[in-house]
OpenMM code with the backbone's topology and positions (N, CA, C; nanometers):
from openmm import Vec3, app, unit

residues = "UNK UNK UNK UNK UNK UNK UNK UNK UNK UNK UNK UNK UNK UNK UNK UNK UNK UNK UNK UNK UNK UNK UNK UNK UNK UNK UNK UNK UNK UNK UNK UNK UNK UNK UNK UNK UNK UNK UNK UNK UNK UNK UNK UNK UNK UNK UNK UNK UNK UNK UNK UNK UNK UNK UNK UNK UNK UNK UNK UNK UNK UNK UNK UNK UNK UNK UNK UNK UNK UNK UNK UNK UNK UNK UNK UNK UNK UNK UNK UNK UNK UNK UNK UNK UNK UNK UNK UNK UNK UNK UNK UNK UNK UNK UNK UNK UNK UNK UNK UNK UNK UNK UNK UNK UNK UNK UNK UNK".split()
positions = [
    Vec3(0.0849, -0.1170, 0.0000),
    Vec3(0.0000, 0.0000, 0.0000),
    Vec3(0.0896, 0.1235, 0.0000),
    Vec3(0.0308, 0.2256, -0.0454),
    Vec3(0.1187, 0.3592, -0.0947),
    Vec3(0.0881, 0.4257, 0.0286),
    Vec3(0.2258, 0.5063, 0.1069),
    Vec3(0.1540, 0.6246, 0.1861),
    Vec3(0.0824, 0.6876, 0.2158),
    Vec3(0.0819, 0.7520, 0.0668),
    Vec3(-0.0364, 0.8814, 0.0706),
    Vec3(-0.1369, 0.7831, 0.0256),
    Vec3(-0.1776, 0.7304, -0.0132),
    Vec3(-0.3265, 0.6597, 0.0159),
    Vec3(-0.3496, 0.6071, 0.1446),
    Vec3(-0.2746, 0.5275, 0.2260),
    Vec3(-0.2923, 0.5189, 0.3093),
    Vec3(-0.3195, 0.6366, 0.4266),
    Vec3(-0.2517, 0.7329, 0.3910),
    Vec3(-0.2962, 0.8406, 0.4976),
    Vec3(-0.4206, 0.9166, 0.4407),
    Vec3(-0.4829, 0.9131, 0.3421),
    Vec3(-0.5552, 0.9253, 0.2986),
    Vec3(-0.7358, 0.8623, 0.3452),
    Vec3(-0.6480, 0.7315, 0.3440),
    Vec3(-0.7756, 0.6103, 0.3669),
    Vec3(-0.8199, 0.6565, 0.5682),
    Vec3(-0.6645, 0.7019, 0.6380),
    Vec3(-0.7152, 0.6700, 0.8273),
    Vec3(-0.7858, 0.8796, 0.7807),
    Vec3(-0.7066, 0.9399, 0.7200),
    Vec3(-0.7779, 1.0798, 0.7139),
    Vec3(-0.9501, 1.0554, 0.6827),
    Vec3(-0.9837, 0.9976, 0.6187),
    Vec3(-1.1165, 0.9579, 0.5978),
    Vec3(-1.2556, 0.9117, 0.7002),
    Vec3(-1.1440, 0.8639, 0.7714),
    Vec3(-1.2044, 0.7977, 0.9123),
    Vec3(-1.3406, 0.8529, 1.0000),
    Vec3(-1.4375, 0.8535, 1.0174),
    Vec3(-1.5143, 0.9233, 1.1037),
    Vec3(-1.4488, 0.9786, 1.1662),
    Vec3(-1.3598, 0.8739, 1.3081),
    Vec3(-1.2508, 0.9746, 1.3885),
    Vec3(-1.0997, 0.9511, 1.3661),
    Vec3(-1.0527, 0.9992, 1.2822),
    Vec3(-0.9139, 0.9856, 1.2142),
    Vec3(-0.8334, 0.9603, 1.3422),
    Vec3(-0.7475, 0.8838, 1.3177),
    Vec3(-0.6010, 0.8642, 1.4381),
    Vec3(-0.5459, 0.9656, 1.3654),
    Vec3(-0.5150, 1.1044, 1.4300),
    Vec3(-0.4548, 1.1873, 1.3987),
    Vec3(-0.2893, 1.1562, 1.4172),
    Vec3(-0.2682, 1.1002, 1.5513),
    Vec3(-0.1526, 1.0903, 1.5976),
    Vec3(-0.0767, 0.9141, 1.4831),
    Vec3(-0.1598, 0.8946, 1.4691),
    Vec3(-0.0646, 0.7992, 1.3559),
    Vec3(-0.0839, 0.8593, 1.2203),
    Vec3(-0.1855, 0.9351, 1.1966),
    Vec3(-0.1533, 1.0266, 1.0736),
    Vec3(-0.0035, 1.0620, 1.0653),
    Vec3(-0.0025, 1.1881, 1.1968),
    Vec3(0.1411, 1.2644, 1.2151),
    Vec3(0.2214, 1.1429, 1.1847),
    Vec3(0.2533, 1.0876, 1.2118),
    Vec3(0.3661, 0.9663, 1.2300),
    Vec3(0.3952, 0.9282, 1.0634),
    Vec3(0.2756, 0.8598, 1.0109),
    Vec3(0.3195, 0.8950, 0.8628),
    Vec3(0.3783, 0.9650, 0.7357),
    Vec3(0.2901, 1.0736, 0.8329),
    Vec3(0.3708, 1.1913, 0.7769),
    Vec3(0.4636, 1.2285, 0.7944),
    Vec3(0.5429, 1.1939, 0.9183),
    Vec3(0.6369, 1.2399, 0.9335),
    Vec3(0.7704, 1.1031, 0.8972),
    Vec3(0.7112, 0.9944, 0.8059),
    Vec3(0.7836, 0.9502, 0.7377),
    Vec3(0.8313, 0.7873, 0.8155),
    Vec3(0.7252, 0.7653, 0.9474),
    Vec3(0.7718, 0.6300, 0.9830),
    Vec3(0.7333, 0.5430, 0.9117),
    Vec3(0.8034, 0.4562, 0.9152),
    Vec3(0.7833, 0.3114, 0.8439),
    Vec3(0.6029, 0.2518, 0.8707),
    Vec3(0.5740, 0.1160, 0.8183),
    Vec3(0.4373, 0.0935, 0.7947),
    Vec3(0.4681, -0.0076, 0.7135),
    Vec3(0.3661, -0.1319, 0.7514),
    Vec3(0.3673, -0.2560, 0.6225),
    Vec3(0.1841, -0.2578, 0.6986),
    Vec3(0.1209, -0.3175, 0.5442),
    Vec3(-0.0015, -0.3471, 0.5360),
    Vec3(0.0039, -0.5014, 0.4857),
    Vec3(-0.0598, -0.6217, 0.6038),
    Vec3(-0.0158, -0.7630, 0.5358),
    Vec3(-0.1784, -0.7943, 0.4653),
    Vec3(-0.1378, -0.8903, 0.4062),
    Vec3(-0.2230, -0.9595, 0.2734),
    Vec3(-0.3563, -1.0405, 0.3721),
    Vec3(-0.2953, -1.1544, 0.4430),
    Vec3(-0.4004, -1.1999, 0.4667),
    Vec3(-0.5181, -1.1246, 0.5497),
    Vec3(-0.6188, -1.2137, 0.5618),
    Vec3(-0.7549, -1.1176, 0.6139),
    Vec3(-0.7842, -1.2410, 0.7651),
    Vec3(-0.8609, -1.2042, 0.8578),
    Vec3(-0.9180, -1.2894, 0.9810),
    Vec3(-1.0269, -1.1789, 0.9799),
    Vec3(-1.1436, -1.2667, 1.0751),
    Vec3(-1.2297, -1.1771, 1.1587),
    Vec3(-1.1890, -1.1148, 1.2484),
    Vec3(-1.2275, -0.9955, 1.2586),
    Vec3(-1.2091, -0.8581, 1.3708),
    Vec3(-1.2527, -0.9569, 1.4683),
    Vec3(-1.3165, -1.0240, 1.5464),
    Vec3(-1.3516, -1.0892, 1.6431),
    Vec3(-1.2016, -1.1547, 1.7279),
    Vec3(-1.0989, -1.2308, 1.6339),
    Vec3(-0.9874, -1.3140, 1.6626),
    Vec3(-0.8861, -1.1744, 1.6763),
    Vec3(-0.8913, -1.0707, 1.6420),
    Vec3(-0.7874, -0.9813, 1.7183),
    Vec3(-0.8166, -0.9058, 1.8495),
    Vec3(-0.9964, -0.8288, 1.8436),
    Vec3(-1.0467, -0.8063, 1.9494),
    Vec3(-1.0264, -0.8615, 2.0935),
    Vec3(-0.9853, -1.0045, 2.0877),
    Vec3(-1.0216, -1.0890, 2.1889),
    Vec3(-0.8294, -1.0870, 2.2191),
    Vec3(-0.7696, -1.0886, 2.1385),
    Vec3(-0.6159, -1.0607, 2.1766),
    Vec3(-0.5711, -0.9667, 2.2388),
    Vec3(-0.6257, -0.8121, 2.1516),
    Vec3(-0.5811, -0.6965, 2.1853),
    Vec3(-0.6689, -0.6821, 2.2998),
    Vec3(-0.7212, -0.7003, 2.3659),
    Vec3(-0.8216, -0.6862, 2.4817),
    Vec3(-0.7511, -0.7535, 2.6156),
    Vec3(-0.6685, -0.8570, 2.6005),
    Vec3(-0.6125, -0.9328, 2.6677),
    Vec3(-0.4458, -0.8227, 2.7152),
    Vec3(-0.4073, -0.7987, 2.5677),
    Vec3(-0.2922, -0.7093, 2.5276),
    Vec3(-0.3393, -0.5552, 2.6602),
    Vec3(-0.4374, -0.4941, 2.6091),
    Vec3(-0.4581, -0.3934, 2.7142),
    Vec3(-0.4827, -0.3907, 2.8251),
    Vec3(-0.4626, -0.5073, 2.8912),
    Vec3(-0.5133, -0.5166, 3.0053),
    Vec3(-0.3478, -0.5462, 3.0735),
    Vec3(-0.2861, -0.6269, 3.0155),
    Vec3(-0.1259, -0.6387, 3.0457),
    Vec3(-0.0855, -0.4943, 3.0993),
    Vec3(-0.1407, -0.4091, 2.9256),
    Vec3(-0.0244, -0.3166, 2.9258),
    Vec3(-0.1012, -0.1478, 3.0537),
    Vec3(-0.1804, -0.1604, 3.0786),
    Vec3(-0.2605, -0.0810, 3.1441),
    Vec3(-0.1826, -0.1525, 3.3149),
    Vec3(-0.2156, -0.2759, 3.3797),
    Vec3(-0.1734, -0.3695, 3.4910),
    Vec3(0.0253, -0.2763, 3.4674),
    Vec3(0.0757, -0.2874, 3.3734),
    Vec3(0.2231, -0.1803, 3.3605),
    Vec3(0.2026, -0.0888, 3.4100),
    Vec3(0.1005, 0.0226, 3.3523),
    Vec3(0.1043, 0.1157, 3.4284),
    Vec3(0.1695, 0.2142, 3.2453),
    Vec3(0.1469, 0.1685, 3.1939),
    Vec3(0.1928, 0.1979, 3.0085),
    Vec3(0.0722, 0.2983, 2.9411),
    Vec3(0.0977, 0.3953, 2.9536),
    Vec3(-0.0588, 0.5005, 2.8775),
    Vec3(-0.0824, 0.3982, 2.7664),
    Vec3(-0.2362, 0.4266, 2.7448),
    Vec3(-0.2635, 0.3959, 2.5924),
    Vec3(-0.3872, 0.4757, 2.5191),
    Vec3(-0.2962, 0.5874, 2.5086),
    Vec3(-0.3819, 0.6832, 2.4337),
    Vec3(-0.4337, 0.5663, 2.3264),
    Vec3(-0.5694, 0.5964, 2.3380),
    Vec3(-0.6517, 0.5468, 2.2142),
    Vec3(-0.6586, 0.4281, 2.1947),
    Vec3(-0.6541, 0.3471, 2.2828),
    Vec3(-0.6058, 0.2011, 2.2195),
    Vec3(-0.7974, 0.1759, 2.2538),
    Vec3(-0.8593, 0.1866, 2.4220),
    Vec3(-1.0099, 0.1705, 2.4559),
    Vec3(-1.0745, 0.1823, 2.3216),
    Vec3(-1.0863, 0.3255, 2.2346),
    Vec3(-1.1812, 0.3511, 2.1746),
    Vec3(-1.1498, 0.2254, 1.9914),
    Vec3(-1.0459, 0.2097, 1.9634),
    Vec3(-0.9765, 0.1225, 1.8918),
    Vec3(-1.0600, -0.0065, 1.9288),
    Vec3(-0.9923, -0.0535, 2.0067),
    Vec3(-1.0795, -0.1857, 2.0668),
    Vec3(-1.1794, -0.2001, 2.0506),
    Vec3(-1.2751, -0.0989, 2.0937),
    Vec3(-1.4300, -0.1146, 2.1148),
    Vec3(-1.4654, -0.0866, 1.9177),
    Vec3(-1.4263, -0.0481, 1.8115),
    Vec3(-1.4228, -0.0290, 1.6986),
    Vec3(-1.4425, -0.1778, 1.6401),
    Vec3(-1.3087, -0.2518, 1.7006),
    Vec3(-1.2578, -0.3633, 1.6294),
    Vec3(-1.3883, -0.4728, 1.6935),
    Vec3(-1.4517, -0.4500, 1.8309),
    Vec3(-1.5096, -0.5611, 1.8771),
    Vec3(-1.6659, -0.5762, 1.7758),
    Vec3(-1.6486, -0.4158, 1.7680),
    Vec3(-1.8182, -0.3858, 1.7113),
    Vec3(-1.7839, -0.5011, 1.5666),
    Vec3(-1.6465, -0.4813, 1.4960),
    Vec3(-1.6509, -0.5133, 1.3375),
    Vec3(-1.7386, -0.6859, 1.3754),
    Vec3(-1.6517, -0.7325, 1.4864),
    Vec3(-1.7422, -0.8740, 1.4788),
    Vec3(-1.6554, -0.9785, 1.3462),
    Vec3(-1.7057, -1.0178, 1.2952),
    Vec3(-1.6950, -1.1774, 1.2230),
    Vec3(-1.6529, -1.1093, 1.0951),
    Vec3(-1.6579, -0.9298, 1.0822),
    Vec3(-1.6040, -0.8749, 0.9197),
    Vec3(-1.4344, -0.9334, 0.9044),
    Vec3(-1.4350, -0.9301, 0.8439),
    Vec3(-1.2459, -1.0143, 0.8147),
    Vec3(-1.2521, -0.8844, 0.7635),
    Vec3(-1.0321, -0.8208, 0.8673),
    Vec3(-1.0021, -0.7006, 0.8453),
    Vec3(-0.8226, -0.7367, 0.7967),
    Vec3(-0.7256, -0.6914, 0.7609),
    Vec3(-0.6318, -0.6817, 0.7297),
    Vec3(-0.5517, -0.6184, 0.8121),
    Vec3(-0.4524, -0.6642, 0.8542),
    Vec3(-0.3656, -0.5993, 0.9318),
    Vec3(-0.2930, -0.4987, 0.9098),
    Vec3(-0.2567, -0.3859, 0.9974),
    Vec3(-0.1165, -0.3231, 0.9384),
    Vec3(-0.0720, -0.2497, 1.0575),
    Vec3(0.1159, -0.2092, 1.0588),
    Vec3(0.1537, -0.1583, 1.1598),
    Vec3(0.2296, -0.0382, 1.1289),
    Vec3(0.2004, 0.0550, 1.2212),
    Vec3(0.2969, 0.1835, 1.1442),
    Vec3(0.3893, 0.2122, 1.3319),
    Vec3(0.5206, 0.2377, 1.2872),
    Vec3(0.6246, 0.2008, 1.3556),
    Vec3(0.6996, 0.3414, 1.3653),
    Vec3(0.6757, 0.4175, 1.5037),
    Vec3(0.7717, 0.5522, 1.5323),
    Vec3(0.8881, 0.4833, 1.5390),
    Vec3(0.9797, 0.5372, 1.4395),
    Vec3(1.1347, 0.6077, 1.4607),
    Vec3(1.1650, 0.6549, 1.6616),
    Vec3(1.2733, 0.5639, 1.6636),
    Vec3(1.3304, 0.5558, 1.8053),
    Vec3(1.2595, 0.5795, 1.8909),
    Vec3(1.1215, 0.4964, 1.9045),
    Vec3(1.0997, 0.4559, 1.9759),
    Vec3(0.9958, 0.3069, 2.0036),
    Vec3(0.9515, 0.2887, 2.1005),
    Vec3(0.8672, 0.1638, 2.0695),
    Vec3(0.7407, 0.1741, 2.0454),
    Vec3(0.6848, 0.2613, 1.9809),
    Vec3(0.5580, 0.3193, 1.9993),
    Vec3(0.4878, 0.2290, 1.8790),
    Vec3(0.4156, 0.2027, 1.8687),
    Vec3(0.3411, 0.1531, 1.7183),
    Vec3(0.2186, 0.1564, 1.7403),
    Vec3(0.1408, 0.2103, 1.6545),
    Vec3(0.0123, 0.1936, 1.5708),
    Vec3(-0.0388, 0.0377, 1.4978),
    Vec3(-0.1443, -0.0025, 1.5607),
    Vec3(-0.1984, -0.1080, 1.5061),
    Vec3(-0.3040, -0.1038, 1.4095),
    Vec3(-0.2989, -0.0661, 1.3014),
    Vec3(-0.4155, -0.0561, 1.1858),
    Vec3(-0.5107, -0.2280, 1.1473),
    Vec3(-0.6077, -0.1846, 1.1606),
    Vec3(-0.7479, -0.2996, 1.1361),
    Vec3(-0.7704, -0.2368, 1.0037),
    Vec3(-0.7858, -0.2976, 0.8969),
    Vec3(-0.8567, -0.2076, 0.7297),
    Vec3(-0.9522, -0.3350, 0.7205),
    Vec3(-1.0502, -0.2741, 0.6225),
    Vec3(-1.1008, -0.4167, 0.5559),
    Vec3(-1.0609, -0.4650, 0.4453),
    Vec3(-1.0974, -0.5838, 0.4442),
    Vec3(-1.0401, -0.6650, 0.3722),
    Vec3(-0.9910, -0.6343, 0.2281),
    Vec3(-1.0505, -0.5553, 0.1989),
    Vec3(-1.0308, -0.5094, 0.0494),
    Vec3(-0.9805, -0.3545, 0.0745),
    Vec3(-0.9004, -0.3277, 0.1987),
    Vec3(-0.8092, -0.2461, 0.2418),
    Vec3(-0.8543, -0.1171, 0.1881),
    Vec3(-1.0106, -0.0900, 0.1678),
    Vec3(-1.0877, 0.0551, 0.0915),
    Vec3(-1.1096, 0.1178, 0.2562),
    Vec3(-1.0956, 0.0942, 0.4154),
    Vec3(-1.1691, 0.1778, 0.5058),
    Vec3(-1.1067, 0.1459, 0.6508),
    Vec3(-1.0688, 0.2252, 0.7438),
    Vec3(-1.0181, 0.1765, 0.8371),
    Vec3(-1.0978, 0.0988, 0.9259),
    Vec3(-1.0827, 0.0320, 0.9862),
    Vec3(-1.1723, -0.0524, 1.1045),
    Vec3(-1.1442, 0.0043, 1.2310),
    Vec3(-1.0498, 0.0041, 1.2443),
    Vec3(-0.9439, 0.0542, 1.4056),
    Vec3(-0.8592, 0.0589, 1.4290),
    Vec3(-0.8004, 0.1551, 1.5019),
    Vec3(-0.6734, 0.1902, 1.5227),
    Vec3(-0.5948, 0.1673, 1.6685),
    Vec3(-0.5024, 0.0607, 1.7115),
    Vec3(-0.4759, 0.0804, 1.8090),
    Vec3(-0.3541, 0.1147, 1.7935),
    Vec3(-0.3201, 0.2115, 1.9346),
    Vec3(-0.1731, 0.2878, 1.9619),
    Vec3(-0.1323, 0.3111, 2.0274),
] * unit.nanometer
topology = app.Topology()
chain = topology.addChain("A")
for resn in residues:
    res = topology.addResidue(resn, chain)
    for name in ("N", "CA", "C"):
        topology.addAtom(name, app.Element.getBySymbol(name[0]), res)
């Protein structure tokens, strides 16, 4: 997937991840993978995932409203993708659908 479409596609968003917008824009890395699953089989991961990382004591701007996005998609099969800040460990978890035309959710 191309950048600027891709920043294109989360700009589109009802509520855009602004803050992984910036990040694109400002030129971090990003892979969008091929295969597809139901939003249901990541929901139930990343839900597990926030609860770890919250029990840390780890902010997670935006990850709640993300989650609750991905739980609503349900049984839609979404496509993965990760966009990756420069020095540091920060990453963006992109949900698209399957035919990678709309974001699903964003966790970050």
């Amino acid at each position: 997937m191309d950048r600027d479409v891709l920043i294109a596609l989360l700009a589109a968003a009802p509520e855009p991840p602004q803050a992984c917008i910036a990040a694109l824009q400002s030129g971090s890395s990003f892979k969008v993978f091929d295969p597809s699953a139901p939003a249901r089989q990541f929901a139930d991961i990343w839900r597990v995932r926030e609860q770890i990382v919250q029990d840390a004591g780890i902010p997670t701007d935006g990850w709640h409203p993300g989650l609750e996005s991905l739980t609503a998609a349900g049984e839609q099969p979404v496509r993965v993708g990760v966009v990756q800040v420069p020095d540091t460990r920060k990453r963006f978890k992109l949900f698209l659908s399957a035919d990678a035309s709309a974001l699903v959710a964003c966790i970050g």
